[in-house]
C-alpha positions in Angstrom: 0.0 0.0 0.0 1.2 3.4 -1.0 2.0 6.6 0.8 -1.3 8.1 -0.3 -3.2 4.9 0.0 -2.3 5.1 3.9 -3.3 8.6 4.3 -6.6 8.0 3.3 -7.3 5.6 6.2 -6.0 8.4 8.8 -9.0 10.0 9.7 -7.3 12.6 11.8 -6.3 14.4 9.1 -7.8 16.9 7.4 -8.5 17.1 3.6 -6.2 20.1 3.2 -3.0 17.8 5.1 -3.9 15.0 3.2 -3.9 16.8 -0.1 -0.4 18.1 0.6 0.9 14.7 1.6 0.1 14.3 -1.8 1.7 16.8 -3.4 4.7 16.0 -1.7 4.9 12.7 -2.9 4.1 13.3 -6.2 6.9 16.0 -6.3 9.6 13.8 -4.6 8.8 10.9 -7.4 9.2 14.0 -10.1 12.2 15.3 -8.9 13.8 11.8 -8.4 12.9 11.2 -12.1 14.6 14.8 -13.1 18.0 14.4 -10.6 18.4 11.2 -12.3 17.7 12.4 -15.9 20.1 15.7 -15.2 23.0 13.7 -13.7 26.5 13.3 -15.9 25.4 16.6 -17.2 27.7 19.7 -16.7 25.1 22.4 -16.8 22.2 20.0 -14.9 24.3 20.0 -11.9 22.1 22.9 -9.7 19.0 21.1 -11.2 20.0 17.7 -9.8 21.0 19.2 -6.8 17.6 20.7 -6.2 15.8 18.1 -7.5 17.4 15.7 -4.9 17.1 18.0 -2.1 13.4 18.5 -2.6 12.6 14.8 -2.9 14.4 14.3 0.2 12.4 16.8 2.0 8.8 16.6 0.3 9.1 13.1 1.6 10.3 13.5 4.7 7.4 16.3 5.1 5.2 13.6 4.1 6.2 11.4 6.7 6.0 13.9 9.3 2.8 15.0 8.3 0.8 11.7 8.2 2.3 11.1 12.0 0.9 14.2 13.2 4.6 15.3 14.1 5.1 18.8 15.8 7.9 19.3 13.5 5.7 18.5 10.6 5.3 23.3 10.4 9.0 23.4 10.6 9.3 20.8 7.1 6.2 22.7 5.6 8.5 26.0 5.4 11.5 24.5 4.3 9.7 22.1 1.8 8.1 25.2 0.3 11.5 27.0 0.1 12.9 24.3 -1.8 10.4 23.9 -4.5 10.4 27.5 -5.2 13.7 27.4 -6.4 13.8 24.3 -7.9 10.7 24.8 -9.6 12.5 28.6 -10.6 15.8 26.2 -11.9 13.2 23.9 -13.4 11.6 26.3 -15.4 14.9 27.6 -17.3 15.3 24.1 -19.0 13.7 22.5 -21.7 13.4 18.5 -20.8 10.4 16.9 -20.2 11.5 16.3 -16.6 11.8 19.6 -15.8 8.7 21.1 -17.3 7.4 18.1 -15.3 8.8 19.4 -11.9 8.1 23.5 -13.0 4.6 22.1 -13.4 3.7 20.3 -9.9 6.3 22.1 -7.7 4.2 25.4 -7.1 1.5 23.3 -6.2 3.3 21.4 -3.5 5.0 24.8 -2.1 1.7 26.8 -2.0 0.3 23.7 0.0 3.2 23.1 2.3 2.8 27.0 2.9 -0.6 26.7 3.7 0.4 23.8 6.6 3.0 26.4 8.4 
């Protein structure tokens, strides 16, 4: 069972969290996708970087989020941080993998805004 498929049992949560759990995980899979496409390439370097450190930290907000953590606020800001400027990196490049990340990152930092 998935991520998502867990959260929907949690009945604690609220449609808004659970949305964002979501989000999160849909942008860490994306920006797994688009470190890994973007790596041996000299001038994908920062996008790889970003990519990685938001799918790190989209999941671990995840995670936090669906245990009801009291760090989960302290993740929400950060997480938002990080998708704004990888979704600003994303957005200069041309590959399908980043127009995929440009696409569902502002979604994921306007949500993990809304949870801090």
């Amino acid at each position: 069972m998935s991520l998502s498929e867990t959260v929907s049992e949690i009945d604690r949560l609220s449609e808004e969290q659970r949305e964002c759990i979501e989000l999160c995980t849909r942008a860490a899979e994306v920006c797994e996708w688009c470190a890994d496409e973007c790596l041996g390439s000299e001038d994908m370097e920062e996008c790889a970087r970003l990519c990685r450190d938001v799918a790190d930290i989209a999941s671990l907000h995840a995670r936090f989020m669906a245990r009801d953590s009291q760090f989960s606020s302290h993740l929400a800001e950060a997480c938002a941080d990080a998708c704004e400027a990888c979704a600003e990196e994303c957005e200069q490049h041309d590959h399908d993998h980043c127009r995929a990340c440009a696409e569902i990152l502002p979604e994921c930092a306007e949500s993990c805004r809304n949870m801090t």
